[in-house]
N, C-alpha and C positions, 0 to 999 in steps of 0.2 A: 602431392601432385594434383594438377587441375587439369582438366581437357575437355572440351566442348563435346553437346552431344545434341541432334538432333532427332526427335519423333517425326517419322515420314508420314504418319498417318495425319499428323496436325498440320506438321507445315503444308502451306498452300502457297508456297514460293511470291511472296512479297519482294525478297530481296534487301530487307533494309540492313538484315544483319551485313551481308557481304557490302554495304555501304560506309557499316558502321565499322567493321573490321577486318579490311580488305587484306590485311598480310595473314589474316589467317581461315577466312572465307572465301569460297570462291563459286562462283553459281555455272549450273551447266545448263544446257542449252535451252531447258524449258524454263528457267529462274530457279534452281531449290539449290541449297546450298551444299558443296562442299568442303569438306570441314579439314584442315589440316592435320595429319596424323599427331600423336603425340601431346605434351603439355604445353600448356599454354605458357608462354616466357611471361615471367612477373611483370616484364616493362610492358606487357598486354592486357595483364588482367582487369586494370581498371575500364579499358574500352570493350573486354570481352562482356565483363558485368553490365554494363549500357547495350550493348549489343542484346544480350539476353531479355534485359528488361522491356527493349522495344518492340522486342518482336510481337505481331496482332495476335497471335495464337498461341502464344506461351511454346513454342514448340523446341527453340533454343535454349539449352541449357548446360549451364557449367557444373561436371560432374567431377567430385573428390574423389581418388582412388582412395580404399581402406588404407592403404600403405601411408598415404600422404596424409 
């Protein structure tokens, strides 16, 4: 299992991720992202991976559970 994870200390609410992966980001009202519960559906993962990599502060990231 994959599921997105972000550090609040780094994100500084860019927004690009919730651009880049809007069915599973979603920004609240100052721009920081909220992140959908649970794993990422496979038919996402590739756009979760580019989401991750774009963001300016490394703050998004895709986290493996041990189980998965």
């Amino acid at each position: 299992m994959t599921r997105l994870g972000v550090d609040p200390i780094a994100c500084t609410g860019h927004g690009i991720c919730a651009e880049l992966l809007p069915e599973g980001i979603a920004l609240d009202e100052w721009g920081y992202p909220l992140l959908a519960a649970g794993e990422v559906p496979a038919e996402l993962l590739r756009r979760a991976r580019s989401a991750a990599a774009a963001c300016p502060t490394r703050a998004l990231k895709l986290l493996a559970d041990a189980a998965g």
